[in-house]
N, C-alpha and C positions, 0 to 999 in steps of 0.2 A: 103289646110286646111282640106280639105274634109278626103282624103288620112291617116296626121295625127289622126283626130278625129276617121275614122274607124279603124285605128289598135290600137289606146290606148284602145277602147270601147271592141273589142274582145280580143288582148292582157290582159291589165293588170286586168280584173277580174279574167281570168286563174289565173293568177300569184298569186291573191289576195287569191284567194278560195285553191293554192295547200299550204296557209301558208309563201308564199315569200316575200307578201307587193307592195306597189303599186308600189314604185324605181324600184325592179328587171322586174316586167312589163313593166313600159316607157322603160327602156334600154333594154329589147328584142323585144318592138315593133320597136326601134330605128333602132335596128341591123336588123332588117329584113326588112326593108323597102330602108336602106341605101346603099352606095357604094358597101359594102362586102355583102351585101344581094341578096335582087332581085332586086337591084338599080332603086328602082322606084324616091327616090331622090338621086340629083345628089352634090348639091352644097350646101355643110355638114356648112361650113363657116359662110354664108347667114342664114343659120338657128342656128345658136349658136351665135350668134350678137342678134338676135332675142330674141330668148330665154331668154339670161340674161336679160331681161327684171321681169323675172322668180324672179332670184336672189332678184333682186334690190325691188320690191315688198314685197317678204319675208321678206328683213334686214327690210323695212319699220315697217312692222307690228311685228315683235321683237323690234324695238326702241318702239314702242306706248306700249308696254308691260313693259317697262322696266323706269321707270320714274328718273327723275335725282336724287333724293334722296338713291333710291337703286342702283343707276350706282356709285353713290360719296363712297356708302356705301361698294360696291363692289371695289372699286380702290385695296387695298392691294392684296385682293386674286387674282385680275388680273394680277398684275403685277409679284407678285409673283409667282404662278402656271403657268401662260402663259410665262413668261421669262422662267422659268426651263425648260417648254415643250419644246417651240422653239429652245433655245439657246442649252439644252441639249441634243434635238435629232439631232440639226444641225450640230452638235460638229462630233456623232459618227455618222452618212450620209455622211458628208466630210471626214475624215478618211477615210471611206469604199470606196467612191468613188477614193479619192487620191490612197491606196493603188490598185485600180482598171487600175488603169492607164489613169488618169480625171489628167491635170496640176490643182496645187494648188488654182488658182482664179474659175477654173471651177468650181472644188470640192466644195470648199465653196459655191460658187453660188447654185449648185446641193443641197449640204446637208440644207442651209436654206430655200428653196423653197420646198422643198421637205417634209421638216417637217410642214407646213401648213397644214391642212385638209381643206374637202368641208363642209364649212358649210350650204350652199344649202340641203348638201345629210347628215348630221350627224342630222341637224336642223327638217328635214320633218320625219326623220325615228324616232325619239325621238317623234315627235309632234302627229305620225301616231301610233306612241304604249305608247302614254299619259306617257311620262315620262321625259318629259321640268322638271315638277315641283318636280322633284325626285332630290335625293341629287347628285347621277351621273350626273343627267342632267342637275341642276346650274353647278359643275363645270367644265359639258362639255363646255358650254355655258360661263362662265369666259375666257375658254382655247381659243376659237374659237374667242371670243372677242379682246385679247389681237392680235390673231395672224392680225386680220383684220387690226387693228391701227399699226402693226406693217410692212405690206404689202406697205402703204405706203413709208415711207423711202425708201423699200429694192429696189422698183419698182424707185422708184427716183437714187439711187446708182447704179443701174448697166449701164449708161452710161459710171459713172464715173469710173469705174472701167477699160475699154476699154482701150488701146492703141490709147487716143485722144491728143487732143493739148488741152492748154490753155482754149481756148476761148469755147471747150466744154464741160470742167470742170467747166469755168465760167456759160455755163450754165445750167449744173445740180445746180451750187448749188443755181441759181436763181431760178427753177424749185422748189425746195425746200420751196423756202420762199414765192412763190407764192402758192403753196400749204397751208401751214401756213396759209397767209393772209386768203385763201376765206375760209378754218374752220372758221376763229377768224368771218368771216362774214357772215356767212352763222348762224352762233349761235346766235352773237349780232342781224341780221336783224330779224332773226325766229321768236327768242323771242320779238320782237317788231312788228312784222306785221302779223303773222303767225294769231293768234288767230282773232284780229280785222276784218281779209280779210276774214276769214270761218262765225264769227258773220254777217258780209254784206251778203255773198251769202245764209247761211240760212235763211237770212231776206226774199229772195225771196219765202221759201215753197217751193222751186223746188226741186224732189229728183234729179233726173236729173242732175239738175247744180252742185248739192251739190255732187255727185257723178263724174262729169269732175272737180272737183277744186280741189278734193283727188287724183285723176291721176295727175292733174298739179302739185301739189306741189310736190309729188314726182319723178315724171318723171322731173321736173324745177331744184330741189334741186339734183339731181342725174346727169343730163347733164352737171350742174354749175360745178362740183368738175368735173366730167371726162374731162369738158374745162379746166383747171387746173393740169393735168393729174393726177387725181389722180382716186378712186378706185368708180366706179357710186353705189356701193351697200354702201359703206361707208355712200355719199350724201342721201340715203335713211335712212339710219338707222339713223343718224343726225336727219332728217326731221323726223322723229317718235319719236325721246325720245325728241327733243321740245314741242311736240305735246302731249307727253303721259302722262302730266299734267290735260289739254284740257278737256271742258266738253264736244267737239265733238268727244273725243279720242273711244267710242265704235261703234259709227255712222260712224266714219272713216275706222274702222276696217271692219266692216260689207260690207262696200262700195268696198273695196279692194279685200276682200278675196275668191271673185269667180274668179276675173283675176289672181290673187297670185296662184289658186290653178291649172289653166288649163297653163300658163307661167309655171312653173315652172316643168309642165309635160311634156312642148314642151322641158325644159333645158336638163333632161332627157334621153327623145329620142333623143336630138342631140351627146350628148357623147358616147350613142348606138351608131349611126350612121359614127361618127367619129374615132369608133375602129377601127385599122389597123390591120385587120385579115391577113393580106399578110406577114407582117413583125413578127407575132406573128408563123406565118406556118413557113418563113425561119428562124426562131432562134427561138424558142421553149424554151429550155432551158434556154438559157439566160435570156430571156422575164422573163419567170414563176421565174426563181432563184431569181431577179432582182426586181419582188412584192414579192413574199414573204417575202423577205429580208427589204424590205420598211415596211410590215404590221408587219413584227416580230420586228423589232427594234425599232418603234413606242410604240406599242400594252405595249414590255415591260417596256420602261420607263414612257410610261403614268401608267403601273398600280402598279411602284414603285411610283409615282405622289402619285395615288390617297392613296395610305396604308400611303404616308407619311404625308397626309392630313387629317388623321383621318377616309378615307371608310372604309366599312368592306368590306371583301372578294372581294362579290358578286357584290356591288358597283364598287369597283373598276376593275374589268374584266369587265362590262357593260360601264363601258367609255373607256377600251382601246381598244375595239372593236368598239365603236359608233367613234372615231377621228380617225382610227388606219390609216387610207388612206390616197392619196397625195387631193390637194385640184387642183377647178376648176383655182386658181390663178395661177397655176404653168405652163399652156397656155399659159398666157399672156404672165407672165415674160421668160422663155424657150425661145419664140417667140424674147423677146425683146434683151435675149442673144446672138440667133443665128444672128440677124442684126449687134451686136454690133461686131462682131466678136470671143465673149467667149467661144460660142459653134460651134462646126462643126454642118452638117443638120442630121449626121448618128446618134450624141449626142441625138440632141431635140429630133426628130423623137422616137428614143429607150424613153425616160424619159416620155414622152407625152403618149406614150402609157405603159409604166409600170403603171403611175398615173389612166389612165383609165380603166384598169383592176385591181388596187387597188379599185377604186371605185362600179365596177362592185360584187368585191369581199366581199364589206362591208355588206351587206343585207344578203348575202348568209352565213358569218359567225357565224350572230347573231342569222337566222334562224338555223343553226346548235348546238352555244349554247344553244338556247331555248329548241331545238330537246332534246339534249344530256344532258346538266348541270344545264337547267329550272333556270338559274341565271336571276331573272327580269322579265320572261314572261308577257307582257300585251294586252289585246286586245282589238278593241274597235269596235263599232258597223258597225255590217256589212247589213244593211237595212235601207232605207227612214225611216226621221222620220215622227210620223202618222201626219197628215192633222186637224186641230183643228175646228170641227163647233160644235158651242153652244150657249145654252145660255150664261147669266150674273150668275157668281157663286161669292159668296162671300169670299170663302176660295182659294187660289191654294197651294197646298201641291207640294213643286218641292223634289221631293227622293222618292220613295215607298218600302223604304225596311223596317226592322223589327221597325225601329223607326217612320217612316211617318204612317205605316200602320196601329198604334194604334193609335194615331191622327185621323186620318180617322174612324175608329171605332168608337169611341165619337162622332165625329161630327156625325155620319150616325145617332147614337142613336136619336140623341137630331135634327134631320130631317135639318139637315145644311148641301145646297149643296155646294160641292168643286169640282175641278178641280185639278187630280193629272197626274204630270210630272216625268217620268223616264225614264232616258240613257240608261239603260241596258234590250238591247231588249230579256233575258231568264228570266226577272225577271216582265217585262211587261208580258208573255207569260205564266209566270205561277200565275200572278195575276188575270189575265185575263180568267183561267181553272176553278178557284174558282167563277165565275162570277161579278168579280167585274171592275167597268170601269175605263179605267188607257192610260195614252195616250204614246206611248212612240215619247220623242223629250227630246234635251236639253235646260235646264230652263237658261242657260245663254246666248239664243239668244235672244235678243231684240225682233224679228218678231213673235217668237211663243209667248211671252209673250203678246205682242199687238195681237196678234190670241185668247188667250185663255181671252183673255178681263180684262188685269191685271190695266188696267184705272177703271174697275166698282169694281173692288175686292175690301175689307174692310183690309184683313188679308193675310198676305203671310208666310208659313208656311218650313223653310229651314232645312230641314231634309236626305240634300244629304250629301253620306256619303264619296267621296272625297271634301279635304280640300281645294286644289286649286279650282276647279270646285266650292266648297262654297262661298270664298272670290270673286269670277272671279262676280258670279250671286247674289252676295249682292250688288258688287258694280252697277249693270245696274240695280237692283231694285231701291236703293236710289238714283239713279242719274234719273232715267225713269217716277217710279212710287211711290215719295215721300209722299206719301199721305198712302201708304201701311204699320200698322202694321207690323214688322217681328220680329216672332219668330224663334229662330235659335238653333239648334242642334250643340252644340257642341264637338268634339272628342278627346277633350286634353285641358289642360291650352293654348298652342301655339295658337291653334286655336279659344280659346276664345278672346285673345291679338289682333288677328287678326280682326275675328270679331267685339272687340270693336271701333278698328283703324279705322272700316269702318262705326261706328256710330250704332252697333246695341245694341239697350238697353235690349231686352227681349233675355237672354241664357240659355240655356239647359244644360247641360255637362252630355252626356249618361250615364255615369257609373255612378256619384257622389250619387246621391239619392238612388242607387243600392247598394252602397259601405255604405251609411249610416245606412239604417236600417240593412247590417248584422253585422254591427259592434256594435248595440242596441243588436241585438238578439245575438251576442260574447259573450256582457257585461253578460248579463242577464244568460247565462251558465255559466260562472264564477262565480257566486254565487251575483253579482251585484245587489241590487234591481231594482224594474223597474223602480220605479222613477228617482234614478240614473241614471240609464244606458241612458233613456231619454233629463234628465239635460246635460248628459257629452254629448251626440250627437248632441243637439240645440247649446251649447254654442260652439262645434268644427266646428258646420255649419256655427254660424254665425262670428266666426275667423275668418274661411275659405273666407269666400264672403269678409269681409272688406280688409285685404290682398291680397286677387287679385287684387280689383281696383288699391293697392298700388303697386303690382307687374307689371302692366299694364305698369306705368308710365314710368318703368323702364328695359322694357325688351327689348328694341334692346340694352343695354350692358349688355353684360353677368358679367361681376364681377360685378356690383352695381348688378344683380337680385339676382346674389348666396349670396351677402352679405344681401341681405334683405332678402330673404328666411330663411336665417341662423336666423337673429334675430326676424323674426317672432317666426319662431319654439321656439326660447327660452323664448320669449314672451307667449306662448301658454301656455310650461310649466312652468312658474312658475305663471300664473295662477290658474292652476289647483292646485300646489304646495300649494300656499296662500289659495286657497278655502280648503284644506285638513288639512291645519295649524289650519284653522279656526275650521273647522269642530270637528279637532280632541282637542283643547280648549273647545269647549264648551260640549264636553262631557264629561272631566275631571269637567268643572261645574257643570256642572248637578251632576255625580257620587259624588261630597264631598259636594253637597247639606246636609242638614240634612234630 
């Protein structure tokens, strides 16, 4: 352990500070320490057993993200985008492989395992450059989704596929139904005991306890399905979107996501470690021909996917690069073919290692688009966040950019202490040149908010200026610290919808008040009078606001929103239509007055 801990700690900073990301790190601390290295470890295996522990943590805390409502709401596009990914890269990989000189059941087998990706490695590199909540990055995450539920089947099928008898065909397909069974039970029990059993153990106030019963459940629920044989990260991501209901769903998370984060760097280094630099030196060519040909055939029909999904451009080249690799599942299955007899050892051996150098190749790609075509570029902070000691403040302002910073100003005037929170340690640095005090950390951990003493606050002031990051640290305020006023900055109608979903009554919308009076002072150069121009701005405002509430109700469907947007707007004018009707009668009375 020791060994791992000091080459990731001197490794992947390098990696981190040349612009690589911490993945290209683990896998060269991997590769250096491993077989093909200075073989300080030996028994690559042993530590990839291990690791996926990595995995199975991860799916966890993506299920607790991802609540059954937006998984149900999600179904079409998964099926949809994920079927086309799958079925359609598996189509032209068997082809290529058949024509390669792979027999037909090989081929196949090759071509659908192969169009899988790591969602381990697509999920951490997306999460590491803040772009989950980007439009590329749901439907990376759709895509990766579908491939997992569909791992199992294929992982059940390829016994059947063997040169067996009867009786072990008879038992894949019981393998099957036994798989079936423990989902259908593992959902029904979840949701009946899951919550109850976390209510008792927080009864105790143990953090402790309450910290091994979030390893049990997931590590319980992930052993259950691999007894079954099916997929142990699957049984985790199950146990998270039961859970991601749950009012212990960010207690949960928090409790996870330091084993999530050091797990899944050991998964990493063992794939490093696992590269077959010997067989990559005796066939070169083939090898490199062999991923290329894997990351190009991918790469392009994900990003005919994404254009015919509605991305633009640059979206879609950022997910056919973030999936374009083979995934960690094709280990198993490879493994599972070469026993069966489907594969020879020269087959797996060559495929195992083009996959791990597809994966090797993913970071280093994206680093090159960013380098070269800046499609997506995102960064996120690279220093500790600061240590919080203080007093009790009334206000915490979480954002300090041009919108928190006026906020703060008032209050300064009017001698009202606050406490302000910002992520972005260039924008802390230059708050902080002006003399003013600014803590940098992020507002949607729970712990810094119990630091910054968000139980004595009066007022919580939500002026961050990403959307997810807003919605993510509303909800752990109303869930935390319910007693807290929140005002909230809003950056769109979407995000006011959002907002309200999450129960905030006080919203902002940055531009709208902006937008309002220059549309008074438009009027007013037009020759409008001022009173006018004032009337038509009050009465557009207060449209505006009753309208939304009604657009709220109706905005996860898009046709009933456009339909009611439509008849607002006509509602609006023929308002103004009838005031001008009016208007323009009672001047004809007036003028034939005597």
């Amino acid at each position: 352990m020791v060994l791992f801990l000091a080459s990731a700690v001197i490794i992947v900073p390098l990696s981190k500070r040349l612009g690589l990301g911490t993945v290209i790190g683990f896998l060269v601390a991997g590769g250096l320490i491993g077989p093909w290295g200075l073989r300080l470890v030996a028994d690559v295996d042993e530590m990839l057993h291990l690791s996926e522990l990595g995995v199975v943590l991860l799916l966890f805390i993506i299920g607790l993200e991802l609540q059954p409502s937006r998984l149900w709401a999600l179904r079409r596009r998964v099926f949809l985008l994920g079927s086309a990914q799958v079925f359609g890269t598996g189509v032209v990989l068997a082809l290529g492989g058949h024509l390669l000189g792979l027999p037909i059941t090989t081929a196949v087998i090759a071509g659908l395992v192969l169009s899988f990706s790591s969602t381990a490695f697509a999920l951490q590199l997306l999460a590491e450059r803040k772009q989950l909540t980007t439009h590329f990055g749901r439907m990376s995450f759709v895509i990766l989704l579908f491939q997992d539920l569909v791992a199992i089947p294929l992982l059940a099928i390829v016994p059947l596929l063997a040169d067996g008898t009867s009786i072990d065909q008879a038992d894949g397909f019981a393998a099957v139904g036994i798989a079936i069974g423990v989902i259908l039970a593992v959902v029904m029990g979840g949701r009946l005991l899951l919550r109850p059993a976390l209510r008792f153990v927080a009864g105790t106030a143990s953090q402790e306890i309450f910290t091994a019963a979030a390893l049990l459940i997931v590590m319980g629920t992930a052993l259950l399905l691999q007894f079954a044989g099916l997929s142990m990260a699957l049984g985790a991501f199950l146990a998270g979107v039961l859970l991601a209901d749950s009012e212990y769903r960010h207690e949960l998370e928090a409790d996870i996501e330091p084993f999530k984060g050091l797990l899944l760097g050991l998964f990493f280094m063992s794939v490093g470690m696992s590269l077959d630099l010997g067989l990559i030196t005796n066939q070169p060519l083939t090898i490199v021909g062999l991923t290329l040909g894997l990351i190009t055939v991918k790469a392009v029909l994900l990003y005919a996917i994404g254009r015919l999904s509605g991305q633009d451009n640059s979206s879609a080249v950022n997910m056919a690069l973030a999936i374009s690799q083979g995934g960690e599942f094709a280990f198993v299955v490879f493994a599972a073919a070469g026993a069966a007899g489907l594969m020879d050892t020269a087959t797996v051996n060559q495929l195992v290692v083009v996959v791990s150098l597809s994966l090797v190749a993913t970071p280093l790609l994206i680093f090159i688009n960013d380098l070269v075509f800046h499609f997506g570029k995102t960064g996120g902070p690279a220093r500790e966040f600061d240590r919080i000691e203080m007093s009790e403040n009334r206000v915490i302002i979480a954002g300090f950019g041009r919108f928190g910073q006026i906020v703060a100003r008032n209050l300064r005037i009017r001698k009202i202490s606050f406490t302000a929170l910002e992520s972005s340690f260039e924008q802390v640095d230059f708050v902080r040149s002006l003399g003013n005090k600014i803590y940098f950390g992020d507002a949607s951990r729970l712990d810094l908010l119990r630091a910054a003493k968000a139980d004595k606050a009066e007022v919580f002031v939500l002026a961050i200026d990403d959307i997810a990051a807003s919605i993510k640290t509303v909800e752990i305020v109303r869930q935390y610290f319910p007693h807290l006023k929140i005002y909230a900055r809003a950056r769109n109608r979407q995000h006011v919808y959002h907002l309200m979903d999450a129960g905030v009554e006080y919203i902002f919308r940055e531009t709208f008040a902006s937008s309002l009076e220059m549309a008074d002072s438009v009027l007013q150069g037009l020759g409008i009078s001022p009173q006018q121009a004032h009337e038509t701005v009050r009465r557009f405002r207060a449209h505006d606001e009753t309208i939304l509430r009604k657009l709220h109700l109706v905005h996860h469907d898009e046709k009933q929103l456009i339909a009611t947007e439509k008849q607002a707007a006509a509602q609006l004018e023929e308002l103004f239509e009838h005031d001008a009707n009016v208007a323009e009668g009672r001047d004809r009375t007036t003028a034939n007055m005597p």
